[in-house]
MDTraj code that builds the backbone (N, CA, C; nanometers):
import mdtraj as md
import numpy as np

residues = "UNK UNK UNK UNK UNK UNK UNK UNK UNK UNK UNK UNK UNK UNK UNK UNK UNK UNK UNK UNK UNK UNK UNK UNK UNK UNK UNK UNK UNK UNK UNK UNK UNK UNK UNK UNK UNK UNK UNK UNK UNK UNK UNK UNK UNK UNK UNK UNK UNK UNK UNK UNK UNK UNK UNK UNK UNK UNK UNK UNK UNK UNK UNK UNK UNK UNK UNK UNK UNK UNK UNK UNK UNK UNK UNK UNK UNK UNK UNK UNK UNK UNK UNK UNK UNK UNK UNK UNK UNK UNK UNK UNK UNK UNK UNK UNK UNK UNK UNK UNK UNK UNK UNK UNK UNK UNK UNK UNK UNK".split()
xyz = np.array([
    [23.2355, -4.0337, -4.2551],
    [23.1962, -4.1731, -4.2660],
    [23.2055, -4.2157, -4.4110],
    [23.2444, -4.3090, -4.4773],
    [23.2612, -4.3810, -4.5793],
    [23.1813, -4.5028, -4.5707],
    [23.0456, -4.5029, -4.6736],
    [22.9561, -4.6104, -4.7389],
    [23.0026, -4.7405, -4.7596],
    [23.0028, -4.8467, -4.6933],
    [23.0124, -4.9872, -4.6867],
    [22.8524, -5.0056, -4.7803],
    [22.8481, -5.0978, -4.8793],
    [22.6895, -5.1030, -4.9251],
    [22.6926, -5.2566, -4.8565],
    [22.6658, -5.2673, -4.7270],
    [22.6291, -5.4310, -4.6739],
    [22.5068, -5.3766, -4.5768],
    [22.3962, -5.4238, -4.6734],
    [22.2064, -5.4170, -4.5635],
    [22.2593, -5.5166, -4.4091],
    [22.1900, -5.4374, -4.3581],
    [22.1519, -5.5453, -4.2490],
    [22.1346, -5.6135, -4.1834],
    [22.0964, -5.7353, -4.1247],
    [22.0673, -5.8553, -4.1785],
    [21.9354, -5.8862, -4.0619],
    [21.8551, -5.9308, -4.0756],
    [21.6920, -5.9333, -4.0195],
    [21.7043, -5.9688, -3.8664],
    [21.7943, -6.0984, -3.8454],
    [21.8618, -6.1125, -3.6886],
    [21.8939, -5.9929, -3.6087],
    [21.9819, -5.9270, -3.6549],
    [22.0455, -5.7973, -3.5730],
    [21.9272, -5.7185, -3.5708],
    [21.8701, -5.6607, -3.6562],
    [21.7921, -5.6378, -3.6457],
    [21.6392, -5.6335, -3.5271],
    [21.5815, -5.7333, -3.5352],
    [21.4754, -5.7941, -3.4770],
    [21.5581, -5.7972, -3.3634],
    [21.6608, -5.7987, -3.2902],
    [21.7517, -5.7636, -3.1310],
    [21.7667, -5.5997, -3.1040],
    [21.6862, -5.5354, -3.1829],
    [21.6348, -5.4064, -3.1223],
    [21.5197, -5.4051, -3.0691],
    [21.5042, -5.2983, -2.9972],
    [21.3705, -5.3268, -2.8660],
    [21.2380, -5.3004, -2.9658],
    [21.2683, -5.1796, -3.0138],
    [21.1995, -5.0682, -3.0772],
    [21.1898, -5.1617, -3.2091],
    [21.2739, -5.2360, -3.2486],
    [21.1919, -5.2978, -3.4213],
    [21.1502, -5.4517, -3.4059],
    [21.1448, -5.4780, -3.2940],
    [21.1787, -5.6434, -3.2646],
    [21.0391, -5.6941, -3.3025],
    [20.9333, -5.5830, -3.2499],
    [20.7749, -5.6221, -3.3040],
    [20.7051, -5.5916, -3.4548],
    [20.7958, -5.5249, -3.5040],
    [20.7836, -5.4694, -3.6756],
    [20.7469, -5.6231, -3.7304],
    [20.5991, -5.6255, -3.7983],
    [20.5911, -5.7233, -3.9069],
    [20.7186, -5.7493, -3.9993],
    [20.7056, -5.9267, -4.0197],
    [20.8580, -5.9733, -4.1317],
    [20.8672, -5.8529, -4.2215],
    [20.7461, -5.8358, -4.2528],
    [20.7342, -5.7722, -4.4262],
    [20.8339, -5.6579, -4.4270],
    [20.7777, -5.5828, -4.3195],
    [20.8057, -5.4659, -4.2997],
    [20.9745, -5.4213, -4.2184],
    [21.0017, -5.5221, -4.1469],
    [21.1266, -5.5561, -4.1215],
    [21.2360, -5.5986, -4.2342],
    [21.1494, -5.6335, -4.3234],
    [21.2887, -5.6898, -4.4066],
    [21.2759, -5.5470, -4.5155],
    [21.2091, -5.4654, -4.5014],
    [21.2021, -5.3407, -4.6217],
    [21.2776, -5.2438, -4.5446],
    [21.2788, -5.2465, -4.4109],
    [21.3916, -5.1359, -4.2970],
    [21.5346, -5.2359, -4.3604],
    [21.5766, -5.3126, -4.3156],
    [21.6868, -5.4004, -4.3593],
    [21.7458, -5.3824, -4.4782],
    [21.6787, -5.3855, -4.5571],
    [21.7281, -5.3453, -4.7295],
    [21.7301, -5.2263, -4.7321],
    [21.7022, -5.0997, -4.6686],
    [21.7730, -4.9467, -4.6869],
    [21.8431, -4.9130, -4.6087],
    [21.8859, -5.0263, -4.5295],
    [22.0122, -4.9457, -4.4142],
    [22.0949, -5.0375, -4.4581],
    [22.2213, -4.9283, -4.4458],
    [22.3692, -4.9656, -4.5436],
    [22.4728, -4.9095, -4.4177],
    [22.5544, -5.0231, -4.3773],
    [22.6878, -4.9636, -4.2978],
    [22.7326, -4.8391, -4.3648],
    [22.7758, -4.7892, -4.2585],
    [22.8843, -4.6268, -4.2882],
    [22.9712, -4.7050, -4.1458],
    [23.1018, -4.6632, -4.1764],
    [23.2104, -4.7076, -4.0993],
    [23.2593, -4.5214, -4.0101],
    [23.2537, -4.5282, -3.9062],
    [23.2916, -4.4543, -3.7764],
    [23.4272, -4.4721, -3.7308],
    [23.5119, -4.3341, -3.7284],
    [23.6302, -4.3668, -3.6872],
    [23.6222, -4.3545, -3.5444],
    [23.7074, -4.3821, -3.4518],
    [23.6974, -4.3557, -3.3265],
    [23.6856, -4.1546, -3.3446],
    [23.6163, -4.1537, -3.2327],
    [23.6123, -3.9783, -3.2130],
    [23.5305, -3.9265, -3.2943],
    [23.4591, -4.0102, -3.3785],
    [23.4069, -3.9182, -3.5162],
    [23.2683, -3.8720, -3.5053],
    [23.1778, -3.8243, -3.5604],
    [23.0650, -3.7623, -3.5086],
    [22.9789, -3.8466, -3.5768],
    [22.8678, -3.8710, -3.5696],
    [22.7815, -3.9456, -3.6617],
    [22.6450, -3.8479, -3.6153],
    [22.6610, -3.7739, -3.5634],
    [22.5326, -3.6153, -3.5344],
    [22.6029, -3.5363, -3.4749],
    [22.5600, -3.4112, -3.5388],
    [22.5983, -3.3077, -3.4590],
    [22.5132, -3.2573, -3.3781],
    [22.4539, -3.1621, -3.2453],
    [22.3348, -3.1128, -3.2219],
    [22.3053, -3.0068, -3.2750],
    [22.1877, -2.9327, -3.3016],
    [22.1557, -2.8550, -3.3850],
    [22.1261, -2.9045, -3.5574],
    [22.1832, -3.0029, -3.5516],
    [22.1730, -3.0306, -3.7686],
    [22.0655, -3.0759, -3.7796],
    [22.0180, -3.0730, -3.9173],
    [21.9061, -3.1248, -3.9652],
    [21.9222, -3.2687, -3.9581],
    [21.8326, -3.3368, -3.9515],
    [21.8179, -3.4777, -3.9142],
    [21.7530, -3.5321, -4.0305],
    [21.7974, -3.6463, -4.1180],
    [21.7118, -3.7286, -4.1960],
    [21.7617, -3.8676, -4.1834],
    [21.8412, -3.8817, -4.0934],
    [21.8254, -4.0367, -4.0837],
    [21.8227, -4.0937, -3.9356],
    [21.7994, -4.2319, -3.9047],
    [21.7918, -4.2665, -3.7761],
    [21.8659, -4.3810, -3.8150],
    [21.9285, -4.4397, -3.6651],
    [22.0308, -4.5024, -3.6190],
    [22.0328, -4.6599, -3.5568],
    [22.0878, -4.7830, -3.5451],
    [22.0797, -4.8653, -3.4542],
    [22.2098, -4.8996, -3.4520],
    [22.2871, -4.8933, -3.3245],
    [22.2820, -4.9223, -3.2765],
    [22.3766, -5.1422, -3.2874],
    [22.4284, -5.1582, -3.3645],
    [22.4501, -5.3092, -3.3768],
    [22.6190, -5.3641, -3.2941],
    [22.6672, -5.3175, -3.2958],
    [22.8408, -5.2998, -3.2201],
    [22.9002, -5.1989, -3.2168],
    [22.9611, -5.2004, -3.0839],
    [23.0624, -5.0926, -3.0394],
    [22.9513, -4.9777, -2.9696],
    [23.0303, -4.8524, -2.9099],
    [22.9929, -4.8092, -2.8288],
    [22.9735, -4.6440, -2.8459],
    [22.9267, -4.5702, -2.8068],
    [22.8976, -4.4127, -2.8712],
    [22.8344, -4.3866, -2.7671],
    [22.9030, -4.1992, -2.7691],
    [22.9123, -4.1077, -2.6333],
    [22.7757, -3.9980, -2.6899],
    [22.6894, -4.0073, -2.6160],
    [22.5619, -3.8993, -2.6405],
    [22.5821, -3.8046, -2.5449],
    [22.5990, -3.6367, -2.6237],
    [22.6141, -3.5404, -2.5548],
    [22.5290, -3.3924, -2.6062],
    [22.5313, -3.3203, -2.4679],
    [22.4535, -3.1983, -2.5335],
    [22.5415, -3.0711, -2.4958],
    [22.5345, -2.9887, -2.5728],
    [22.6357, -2.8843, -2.5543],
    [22.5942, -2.7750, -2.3713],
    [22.4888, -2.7912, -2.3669],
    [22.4342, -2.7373, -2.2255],
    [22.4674, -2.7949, -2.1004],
    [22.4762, -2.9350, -2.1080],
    [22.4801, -3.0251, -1.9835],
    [22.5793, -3.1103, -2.0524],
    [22.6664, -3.1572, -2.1210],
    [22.8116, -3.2474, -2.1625],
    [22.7179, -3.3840, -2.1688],
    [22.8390, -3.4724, -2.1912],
    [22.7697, -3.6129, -2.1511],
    [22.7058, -3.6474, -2.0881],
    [22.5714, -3.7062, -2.1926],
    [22.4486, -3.7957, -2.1173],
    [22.4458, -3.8915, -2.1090],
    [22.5430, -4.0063, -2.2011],
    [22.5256, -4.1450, -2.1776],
    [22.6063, -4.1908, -2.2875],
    [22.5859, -4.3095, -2.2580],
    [22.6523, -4.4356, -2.3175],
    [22.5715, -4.5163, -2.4202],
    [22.6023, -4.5053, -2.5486],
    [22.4598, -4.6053, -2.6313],
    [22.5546, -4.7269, -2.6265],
    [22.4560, -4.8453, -2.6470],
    [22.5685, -4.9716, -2.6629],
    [22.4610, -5.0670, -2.8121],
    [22.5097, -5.1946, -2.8272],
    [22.4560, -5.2782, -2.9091],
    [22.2990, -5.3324, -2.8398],
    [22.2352, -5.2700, -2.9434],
    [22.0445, -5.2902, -2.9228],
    [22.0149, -5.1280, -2.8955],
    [22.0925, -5.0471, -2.9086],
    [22.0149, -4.8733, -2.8655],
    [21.9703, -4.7838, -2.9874],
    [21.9673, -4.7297, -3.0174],
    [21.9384, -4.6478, -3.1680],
    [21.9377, -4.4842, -3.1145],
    [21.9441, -4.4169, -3.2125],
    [21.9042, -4.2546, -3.1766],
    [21.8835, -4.2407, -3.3399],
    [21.8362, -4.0727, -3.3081],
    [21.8588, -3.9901, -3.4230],
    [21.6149, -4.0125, -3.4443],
    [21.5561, -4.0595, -3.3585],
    [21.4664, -4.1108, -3.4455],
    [21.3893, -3.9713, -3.3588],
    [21.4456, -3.8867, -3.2562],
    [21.3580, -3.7517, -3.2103],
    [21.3446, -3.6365, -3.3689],
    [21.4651, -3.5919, -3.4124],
    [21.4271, -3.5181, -3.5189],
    [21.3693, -3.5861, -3.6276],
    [21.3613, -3.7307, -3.6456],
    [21.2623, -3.7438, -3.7599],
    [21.1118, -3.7714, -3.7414],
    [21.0937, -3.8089, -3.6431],
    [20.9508, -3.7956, -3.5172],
    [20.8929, -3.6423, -3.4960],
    [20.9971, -3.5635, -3.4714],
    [20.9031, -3.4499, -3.4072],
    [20.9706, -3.3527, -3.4991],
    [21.0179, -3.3722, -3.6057],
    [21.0847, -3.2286, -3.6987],
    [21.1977, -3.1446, -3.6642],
    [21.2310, -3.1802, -3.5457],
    [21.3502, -3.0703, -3.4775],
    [21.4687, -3.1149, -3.5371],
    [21.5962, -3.0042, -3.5026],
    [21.7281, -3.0203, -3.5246],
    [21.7245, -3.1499, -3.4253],
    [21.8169, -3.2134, -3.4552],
    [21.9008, -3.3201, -3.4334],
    [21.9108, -3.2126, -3.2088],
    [21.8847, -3.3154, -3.1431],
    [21.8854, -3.2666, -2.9804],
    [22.0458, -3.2519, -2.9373],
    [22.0987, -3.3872, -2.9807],
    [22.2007, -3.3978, -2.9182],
    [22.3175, -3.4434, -3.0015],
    [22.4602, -3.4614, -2.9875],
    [22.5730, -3.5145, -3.0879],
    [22.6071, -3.6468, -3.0579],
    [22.6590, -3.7353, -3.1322],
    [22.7048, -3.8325, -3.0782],
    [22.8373, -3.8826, -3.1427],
    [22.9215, -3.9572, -3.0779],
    [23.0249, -3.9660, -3.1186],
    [23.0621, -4.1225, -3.1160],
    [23.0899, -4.2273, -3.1880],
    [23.1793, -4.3355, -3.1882],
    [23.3141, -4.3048, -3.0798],
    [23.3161, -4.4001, -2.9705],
    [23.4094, -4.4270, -2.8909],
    [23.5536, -4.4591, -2.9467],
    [23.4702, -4.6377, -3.0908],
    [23.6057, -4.6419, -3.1040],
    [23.5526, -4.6283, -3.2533],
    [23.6088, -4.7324, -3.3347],
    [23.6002, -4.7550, -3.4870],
    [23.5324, -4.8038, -3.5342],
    [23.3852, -4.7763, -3.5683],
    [23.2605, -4.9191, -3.5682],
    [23.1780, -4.8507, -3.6858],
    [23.0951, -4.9692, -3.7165],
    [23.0161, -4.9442, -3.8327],
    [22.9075, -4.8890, -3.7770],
    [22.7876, -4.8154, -3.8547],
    [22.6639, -4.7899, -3.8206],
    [22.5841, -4.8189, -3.9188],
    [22.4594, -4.8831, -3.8522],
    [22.3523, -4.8800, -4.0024],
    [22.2529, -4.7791, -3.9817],
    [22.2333, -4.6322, -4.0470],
    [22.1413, -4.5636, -4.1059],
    [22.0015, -4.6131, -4.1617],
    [21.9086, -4.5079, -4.1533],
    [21.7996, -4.5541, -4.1960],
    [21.7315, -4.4370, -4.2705],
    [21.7014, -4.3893, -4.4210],
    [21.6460, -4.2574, -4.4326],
    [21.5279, -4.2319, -4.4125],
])
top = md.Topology()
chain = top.add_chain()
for i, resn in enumerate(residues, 1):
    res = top.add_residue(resn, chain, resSeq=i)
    for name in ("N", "CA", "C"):
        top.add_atom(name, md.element.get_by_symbol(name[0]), res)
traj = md.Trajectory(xyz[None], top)
């Protein structure tokens, strides 16, 4: 992935399920540390097993969630997020995920 430095923006944002009730304040301080990284099609944006320090939303395009035990679990689309189990509960990263096609992601550390 290659660093785009473009935050956010509080709209896209606040159209996640999970941040939609986050106080302004506190919404616009998530917004200002998440920075696009650009996803090629096929490309990994987690592996399972890795250490985890950032979490995910989720804003366009589409990504394949899989686990090496049972293959594909699903489909994330625009409004979904991951990555927030290993920074919640300390574990490796559960599962991998992959960009379908060529899309940006905004990170969160």
């Amino acid at each position: 992935m290659s660093p785009k430095f473009v935050p956010a923006g509080l709209a896209e944002l606040q159209r996640i399920g999970l941040l939609a009730e986050l106080p302004g304040e506190t919404l616009v301080r998530l917004a200002q540390r998440m920075r696009r990284e650009q996803v090629h099609a096929g490309g990994a944006v987690v592996e399972e097993g890795e250490d985890g320090d950032r979490f995910y939303v989720v804003l366009t395009g589409m990504f394949t969630v899989s686990q090496a035990s049972l293959g594909p679990r699903r489909v994330l689309r625009p409004g979904d997020y991951f990555g927030e189990v290993a920074l919640t509960m300390d574990v490796p990263r559960t599962a991998s995920v992959r960009a379908l096609t060529r899309i940006p992601v905004w990170p969160s550390e």
